[in-house]
mmCIF file of the N, C-alpha and C atoms, coordinates in Angstrom:
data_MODEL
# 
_entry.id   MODEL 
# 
loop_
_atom_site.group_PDB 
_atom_site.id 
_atom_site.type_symbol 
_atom_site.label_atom_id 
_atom_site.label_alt_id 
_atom_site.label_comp_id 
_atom_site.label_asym_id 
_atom_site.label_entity_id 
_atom_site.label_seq_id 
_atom_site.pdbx_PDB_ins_code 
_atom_site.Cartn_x 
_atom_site.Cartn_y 
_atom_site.Cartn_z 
_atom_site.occupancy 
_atom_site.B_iso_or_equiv 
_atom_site.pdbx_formal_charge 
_atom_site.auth_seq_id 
_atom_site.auth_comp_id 
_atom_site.auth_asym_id 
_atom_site.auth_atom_id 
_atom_site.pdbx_PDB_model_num 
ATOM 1   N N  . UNK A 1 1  ? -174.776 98.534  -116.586 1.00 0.00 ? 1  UNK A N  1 
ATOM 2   C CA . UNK A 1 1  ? -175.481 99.484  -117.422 1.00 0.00 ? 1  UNK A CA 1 
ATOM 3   C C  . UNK A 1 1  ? -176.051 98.740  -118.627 1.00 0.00 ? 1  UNK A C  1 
ATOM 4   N N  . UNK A 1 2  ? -177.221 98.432  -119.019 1.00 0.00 ? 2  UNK A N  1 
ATOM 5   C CA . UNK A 1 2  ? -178.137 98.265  -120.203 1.00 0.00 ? 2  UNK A CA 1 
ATOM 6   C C  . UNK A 1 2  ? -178.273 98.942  -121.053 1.00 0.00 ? 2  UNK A C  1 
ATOM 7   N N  . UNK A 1 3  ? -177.750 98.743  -122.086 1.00 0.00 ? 3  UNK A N  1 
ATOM 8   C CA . UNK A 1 3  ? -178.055 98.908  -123.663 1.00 0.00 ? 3  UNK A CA 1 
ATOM 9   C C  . UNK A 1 3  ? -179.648 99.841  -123.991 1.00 0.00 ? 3  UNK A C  1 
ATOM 10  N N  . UNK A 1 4  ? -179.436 100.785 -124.918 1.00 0.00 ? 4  UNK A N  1 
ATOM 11  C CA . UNK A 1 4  ? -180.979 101.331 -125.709 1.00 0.00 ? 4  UNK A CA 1 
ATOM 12  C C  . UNK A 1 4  ? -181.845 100.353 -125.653 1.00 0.00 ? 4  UNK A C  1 
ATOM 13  N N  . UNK A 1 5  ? -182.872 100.148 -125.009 1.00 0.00 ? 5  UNK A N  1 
ATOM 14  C CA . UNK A 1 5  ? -183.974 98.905  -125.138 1.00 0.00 ? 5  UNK A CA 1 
ATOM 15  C C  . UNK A 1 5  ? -185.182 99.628  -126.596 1.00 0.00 ? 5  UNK A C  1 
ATOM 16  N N  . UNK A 1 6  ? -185.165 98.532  -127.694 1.00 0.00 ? 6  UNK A N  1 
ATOM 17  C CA . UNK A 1 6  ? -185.812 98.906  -128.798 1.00 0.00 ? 6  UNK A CA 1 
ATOM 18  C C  . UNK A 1 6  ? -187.461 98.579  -128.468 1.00 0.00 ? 6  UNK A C  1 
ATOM 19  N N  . UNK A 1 7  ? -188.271 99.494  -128.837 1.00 0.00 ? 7  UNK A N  1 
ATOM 20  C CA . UNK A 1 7  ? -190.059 98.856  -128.416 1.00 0.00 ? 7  UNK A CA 1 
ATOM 21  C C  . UNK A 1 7  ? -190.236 98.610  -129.533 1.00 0.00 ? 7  UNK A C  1 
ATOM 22  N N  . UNK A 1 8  ? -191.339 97.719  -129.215 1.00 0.00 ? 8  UNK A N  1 
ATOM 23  C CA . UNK A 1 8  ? -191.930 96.292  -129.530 1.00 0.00 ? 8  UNK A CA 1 
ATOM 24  C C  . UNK A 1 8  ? -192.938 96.653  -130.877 1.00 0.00 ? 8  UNK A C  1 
ATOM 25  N N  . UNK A 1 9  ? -192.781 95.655  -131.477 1.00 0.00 ? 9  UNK A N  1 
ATOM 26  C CA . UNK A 1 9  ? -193.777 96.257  -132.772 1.00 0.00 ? 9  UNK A CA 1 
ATOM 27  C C  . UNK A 1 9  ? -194.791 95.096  -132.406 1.00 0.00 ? 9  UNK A C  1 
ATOM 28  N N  . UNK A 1 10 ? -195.885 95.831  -132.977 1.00 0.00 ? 10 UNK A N  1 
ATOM 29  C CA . UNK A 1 10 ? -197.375 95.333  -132.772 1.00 0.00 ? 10 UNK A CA 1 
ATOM 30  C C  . UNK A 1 10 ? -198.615 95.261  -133.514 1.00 0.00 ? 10 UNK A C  1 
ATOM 31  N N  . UNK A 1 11 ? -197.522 95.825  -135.033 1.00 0.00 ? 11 UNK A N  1 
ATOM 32  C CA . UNK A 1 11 ? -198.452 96.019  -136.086 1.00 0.00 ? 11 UNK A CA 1 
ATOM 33  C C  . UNK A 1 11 ? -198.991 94.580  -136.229 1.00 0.00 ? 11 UNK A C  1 
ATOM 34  N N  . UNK A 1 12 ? -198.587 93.363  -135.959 1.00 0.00 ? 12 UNK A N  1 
ATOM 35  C CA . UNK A 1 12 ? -199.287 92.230  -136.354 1.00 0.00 ? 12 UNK A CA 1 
ATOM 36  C C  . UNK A 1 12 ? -200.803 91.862  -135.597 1.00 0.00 ? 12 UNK A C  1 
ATOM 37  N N  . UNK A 1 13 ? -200.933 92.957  -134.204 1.00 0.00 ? 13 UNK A N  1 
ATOM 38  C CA . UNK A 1 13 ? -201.851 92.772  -134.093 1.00 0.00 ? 13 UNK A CA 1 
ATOM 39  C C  . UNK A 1 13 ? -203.202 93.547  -134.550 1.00 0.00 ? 13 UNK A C  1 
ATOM 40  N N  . UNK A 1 14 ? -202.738 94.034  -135.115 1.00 0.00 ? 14 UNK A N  1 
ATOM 41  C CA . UNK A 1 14 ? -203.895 95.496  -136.413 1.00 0.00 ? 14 UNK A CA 1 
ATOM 42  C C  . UNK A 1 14 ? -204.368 94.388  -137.740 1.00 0.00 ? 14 UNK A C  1 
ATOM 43  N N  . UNK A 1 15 ? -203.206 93.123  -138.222 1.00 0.00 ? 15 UNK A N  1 
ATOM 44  C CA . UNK A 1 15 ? -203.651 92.186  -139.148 1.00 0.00 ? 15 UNK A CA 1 
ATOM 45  C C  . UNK A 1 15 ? -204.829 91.100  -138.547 1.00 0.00 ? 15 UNK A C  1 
ATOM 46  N N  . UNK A 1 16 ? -204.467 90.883  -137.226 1.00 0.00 ? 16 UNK A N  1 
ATOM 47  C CA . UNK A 1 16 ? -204.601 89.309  -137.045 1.00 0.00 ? 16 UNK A CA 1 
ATOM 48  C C  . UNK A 1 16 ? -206.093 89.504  -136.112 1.00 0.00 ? 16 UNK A C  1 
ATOM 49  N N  . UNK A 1 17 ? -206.250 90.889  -135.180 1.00 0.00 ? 17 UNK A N  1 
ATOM 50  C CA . UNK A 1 17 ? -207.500 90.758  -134.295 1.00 0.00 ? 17 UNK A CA 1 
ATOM 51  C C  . UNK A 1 17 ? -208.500 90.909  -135.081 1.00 0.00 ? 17 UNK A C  1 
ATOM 52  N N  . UNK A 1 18 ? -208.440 92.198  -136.286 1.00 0.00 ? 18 UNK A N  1 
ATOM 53  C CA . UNK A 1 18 ? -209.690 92.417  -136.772 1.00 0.00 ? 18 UNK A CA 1 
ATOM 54  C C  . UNK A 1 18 ? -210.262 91.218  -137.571 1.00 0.00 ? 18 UNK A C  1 
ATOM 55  N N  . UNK A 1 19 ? -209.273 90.561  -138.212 1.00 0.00 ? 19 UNK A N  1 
ATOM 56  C CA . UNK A 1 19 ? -209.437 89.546  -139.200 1.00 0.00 ? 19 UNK A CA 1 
ATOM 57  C C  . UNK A 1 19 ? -210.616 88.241  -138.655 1.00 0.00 ? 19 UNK A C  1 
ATOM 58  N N  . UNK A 1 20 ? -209.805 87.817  -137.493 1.00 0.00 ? 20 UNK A N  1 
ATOM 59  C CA . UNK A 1 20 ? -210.027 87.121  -135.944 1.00 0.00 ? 20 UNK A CA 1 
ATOM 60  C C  . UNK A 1 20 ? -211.305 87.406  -135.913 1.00 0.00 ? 20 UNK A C  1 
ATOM 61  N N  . UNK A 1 21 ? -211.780 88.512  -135.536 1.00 0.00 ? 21 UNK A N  1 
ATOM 62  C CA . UNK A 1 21 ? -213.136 89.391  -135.172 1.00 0.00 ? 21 UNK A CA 1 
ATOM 63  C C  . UNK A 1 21 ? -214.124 89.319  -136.067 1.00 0.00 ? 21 UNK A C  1 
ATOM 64  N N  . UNK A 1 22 ? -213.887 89.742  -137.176 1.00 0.00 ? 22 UNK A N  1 
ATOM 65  C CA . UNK A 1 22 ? -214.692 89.117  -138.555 1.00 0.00 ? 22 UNK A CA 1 
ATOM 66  C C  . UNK A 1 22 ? -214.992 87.475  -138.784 1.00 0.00 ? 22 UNK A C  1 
ATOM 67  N N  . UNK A 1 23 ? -214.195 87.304  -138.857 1.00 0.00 ? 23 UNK A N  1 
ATOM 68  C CA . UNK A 1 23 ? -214.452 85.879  -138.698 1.00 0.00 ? 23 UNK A CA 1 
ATOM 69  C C  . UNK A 1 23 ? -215.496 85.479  -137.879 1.00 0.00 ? 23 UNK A C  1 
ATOM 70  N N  . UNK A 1 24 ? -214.916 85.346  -136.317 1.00 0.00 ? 24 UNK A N  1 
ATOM 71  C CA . UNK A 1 24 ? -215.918 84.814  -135.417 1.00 0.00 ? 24 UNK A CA 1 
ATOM 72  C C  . UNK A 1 24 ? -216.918 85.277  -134.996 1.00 0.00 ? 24 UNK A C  1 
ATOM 73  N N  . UNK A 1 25 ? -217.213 86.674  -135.674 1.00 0.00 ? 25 UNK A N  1 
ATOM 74  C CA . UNK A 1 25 ? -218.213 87.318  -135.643 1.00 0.00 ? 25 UNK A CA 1 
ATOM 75  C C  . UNK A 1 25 ? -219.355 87.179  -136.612 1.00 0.00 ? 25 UNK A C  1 
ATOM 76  N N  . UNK A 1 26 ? -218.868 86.821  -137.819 1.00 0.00 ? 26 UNK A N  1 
ATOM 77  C CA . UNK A 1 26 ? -219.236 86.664  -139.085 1.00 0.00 ? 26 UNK A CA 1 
ATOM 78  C C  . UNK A 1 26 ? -219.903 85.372  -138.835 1.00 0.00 ? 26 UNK A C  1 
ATOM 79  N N  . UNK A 1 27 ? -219.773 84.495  -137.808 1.00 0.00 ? 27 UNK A N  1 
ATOM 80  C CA . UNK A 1 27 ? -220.269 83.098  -137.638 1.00 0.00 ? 27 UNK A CA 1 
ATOM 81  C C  . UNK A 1 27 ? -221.704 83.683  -137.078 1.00 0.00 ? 27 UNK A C  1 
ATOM 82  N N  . UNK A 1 28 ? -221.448 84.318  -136.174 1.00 0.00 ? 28 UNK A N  1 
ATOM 83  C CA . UNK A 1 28 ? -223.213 84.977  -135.543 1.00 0.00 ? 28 UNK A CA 1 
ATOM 84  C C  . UNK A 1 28 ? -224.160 86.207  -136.523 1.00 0.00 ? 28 UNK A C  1 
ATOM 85  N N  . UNK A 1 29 ? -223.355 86.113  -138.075 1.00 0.00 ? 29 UNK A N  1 
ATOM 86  C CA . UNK A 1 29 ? -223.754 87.215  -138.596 1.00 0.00 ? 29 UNK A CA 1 
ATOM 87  C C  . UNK A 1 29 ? -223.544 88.615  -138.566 1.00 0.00 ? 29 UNK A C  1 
ATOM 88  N N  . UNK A 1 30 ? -222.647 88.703  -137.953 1.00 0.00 ? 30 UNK A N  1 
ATOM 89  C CA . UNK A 1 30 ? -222.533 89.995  -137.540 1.00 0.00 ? 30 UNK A CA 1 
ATOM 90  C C  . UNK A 1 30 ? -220.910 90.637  -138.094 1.00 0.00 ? 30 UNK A C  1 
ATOM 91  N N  . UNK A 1 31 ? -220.097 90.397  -139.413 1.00 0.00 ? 31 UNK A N  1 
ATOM 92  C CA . UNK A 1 31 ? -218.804 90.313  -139.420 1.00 0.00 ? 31 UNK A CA 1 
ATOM 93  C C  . UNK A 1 31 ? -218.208 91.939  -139.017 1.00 0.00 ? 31 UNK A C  1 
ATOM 94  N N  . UNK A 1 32 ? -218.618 92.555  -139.353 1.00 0.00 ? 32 UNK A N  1 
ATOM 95  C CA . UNK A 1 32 ? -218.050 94.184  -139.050 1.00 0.00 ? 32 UNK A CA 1 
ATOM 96  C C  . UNK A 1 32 ? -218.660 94.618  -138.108 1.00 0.00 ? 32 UNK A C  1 
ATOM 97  N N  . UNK A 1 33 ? -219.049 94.343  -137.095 1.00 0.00 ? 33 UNK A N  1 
ATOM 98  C CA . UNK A 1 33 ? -218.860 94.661  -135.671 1.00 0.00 ? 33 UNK A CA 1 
ATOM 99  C C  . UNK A 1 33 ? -217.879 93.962  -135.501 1.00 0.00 ? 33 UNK A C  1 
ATOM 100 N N  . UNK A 1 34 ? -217.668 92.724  -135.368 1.00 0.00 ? 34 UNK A N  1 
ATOM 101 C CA . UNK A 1 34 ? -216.595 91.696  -135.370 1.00 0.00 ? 34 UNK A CA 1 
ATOM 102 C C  . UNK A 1 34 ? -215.079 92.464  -135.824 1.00 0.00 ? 34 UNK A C  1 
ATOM 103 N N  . UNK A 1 35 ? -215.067 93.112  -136.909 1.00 0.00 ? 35 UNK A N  1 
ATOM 104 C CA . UNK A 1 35 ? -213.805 93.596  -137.546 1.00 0.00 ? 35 UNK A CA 1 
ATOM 105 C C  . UNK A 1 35 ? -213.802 95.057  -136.720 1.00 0.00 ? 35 UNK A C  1 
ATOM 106 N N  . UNK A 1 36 ? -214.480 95.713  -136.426 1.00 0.00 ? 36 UNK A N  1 
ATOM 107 C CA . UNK A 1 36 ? -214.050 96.717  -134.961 1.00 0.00 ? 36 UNK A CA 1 
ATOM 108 C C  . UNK A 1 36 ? -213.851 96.630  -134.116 1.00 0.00 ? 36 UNK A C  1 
ATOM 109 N N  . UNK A 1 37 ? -214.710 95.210  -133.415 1.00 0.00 ? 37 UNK A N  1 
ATOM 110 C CA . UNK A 1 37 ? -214.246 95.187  -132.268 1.00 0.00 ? 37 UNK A CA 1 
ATOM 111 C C  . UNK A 1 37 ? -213.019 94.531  -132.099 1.00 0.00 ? 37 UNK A C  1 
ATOM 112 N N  . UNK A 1 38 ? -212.263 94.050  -133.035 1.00 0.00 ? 38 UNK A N  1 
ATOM 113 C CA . UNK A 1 38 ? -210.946 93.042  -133.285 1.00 0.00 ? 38 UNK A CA 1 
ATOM 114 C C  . UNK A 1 38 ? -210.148 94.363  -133.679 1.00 0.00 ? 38 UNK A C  1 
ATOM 115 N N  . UNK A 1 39 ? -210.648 95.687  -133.784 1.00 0.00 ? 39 UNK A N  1 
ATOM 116 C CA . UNK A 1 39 ? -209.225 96.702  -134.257 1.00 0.00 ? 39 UNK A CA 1 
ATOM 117 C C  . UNK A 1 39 ? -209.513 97.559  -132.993 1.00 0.00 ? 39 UNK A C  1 
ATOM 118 N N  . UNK A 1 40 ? -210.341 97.446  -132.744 1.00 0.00 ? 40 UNK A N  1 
ATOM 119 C CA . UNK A 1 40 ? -210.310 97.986  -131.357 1.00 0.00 ? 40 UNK A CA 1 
ATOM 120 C C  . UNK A 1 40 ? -209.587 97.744  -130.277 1.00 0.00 ? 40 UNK A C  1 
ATOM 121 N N  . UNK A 1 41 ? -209.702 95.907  -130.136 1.00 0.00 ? 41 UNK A N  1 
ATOM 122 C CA . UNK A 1 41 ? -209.064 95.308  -129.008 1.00 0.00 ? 41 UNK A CA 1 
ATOM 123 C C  . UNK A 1 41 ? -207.587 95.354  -129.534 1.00 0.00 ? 41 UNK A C  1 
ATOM 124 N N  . UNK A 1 42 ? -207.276 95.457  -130.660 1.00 0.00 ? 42 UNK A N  1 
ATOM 125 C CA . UNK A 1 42 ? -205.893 95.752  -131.082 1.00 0.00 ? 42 UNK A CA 1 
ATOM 126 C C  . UNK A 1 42 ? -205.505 97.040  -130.852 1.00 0.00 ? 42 UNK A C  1 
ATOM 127 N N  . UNK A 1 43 ? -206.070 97.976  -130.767 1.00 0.00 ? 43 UNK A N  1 
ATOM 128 C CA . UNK A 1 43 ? -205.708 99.303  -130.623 1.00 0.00 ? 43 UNK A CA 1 
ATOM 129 C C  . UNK A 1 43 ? -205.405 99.456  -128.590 1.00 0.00 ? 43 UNK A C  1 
ATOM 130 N N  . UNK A 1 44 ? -206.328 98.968  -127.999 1.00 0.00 ? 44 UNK A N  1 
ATOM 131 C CA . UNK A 1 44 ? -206.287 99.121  -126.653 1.00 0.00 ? 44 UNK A CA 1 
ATOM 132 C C  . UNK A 1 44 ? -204.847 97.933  -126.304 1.00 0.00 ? 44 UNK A C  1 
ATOM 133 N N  . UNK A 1 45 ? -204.325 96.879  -126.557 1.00 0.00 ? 45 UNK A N  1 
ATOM 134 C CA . UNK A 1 45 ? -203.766 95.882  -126.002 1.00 0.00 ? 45 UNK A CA 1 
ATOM 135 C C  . UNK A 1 45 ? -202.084 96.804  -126.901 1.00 0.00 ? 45 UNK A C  1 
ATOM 136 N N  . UNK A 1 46 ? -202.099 97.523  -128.170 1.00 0.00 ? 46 UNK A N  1 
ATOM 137 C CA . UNK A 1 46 ? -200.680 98.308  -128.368 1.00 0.00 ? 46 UNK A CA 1 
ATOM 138 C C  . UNK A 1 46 ? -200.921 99.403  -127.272 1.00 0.00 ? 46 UNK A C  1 
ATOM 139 N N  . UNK A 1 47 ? -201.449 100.478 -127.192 1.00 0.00 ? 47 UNK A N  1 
ATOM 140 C CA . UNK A 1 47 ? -201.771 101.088 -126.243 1.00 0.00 ? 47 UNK A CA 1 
ATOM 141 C C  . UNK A 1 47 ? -201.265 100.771 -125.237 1.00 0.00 ? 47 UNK A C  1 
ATOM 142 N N  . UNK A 1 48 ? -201.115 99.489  -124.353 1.00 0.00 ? 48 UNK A N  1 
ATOM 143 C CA . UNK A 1 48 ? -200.935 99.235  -123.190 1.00 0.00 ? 48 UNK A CA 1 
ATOM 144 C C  . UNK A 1 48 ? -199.353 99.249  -123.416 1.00 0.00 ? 48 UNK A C  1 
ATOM 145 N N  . UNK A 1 49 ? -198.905 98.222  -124.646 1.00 0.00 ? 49 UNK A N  1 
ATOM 146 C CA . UNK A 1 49 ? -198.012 98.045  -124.548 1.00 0.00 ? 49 UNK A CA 1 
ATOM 147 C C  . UNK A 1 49 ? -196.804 99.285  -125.148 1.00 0.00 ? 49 UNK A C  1 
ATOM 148 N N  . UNK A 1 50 ? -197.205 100.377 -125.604 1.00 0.00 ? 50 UNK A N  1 
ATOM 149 C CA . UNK A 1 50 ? -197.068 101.574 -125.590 1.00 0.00 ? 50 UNK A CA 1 
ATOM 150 C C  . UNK A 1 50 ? -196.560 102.117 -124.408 1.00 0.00 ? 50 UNK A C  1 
ATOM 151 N N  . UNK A 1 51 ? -197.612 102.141 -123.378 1.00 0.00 ? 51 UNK A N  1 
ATOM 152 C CA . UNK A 1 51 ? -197.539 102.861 -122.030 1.00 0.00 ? 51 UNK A CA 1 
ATOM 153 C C  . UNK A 1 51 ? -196.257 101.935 -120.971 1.00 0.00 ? 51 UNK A C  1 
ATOM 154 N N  . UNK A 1 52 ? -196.189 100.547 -121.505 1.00 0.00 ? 52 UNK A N  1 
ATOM 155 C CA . UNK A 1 52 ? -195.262 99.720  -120.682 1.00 0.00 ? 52 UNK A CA 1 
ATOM 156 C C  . UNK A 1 52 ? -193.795 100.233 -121.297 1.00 0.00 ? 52 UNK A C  1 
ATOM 157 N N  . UNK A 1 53 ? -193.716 100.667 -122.935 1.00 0.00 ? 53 UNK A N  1 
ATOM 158 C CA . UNK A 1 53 ? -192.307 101.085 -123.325 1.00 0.00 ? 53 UNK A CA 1 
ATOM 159 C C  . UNK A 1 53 ? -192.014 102.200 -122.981 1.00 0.00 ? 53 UNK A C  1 
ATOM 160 N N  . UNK A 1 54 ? -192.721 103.208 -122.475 1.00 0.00 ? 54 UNK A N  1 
ATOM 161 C CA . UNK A 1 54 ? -192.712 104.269 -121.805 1.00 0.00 ? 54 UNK A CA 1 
ATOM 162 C C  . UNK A 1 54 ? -191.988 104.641 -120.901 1.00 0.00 ? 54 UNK A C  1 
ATOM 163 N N  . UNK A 1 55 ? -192.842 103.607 -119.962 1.00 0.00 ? 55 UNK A N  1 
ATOM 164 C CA . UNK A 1 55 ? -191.810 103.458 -118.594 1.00 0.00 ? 55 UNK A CA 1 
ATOM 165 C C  . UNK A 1 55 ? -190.433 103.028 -118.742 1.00 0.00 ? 55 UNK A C  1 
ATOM 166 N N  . UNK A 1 56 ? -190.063 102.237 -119.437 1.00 0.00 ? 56 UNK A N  1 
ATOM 167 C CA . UNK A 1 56 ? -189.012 100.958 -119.273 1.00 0.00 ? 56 UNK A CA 1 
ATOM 168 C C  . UNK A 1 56 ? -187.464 102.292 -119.865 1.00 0.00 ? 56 UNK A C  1 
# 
């Protein structure tokens, strides 16, 4: 029998994609598309991992 399994925190990826996104976005001029689409892809990749603590 296994122990309460605790889910996963993921707030670091809400700091690190948009930031990420700005940045390398900001190289083509473009930094805030860059910073949505980096909180975006952070929002969809907890999401997943949301739906995986779900199951478990």
């Amino acid at each position: 029998m296994t122990g309460p399994q605790s889910p996963r925190s993921l707030g670091i990826l809400f700091a690190i994609l948009p930031i990420g996104g700005a940045i390398g976005a900001g190289f083509m001029g473009q930094p805030v598309i860059g910073l949505v689409a980096g909180f975006g892809l952070a929002l969809v990749i907890a999401t997943l991992f949301w739906l995986a603590d779900r199951r478990r």
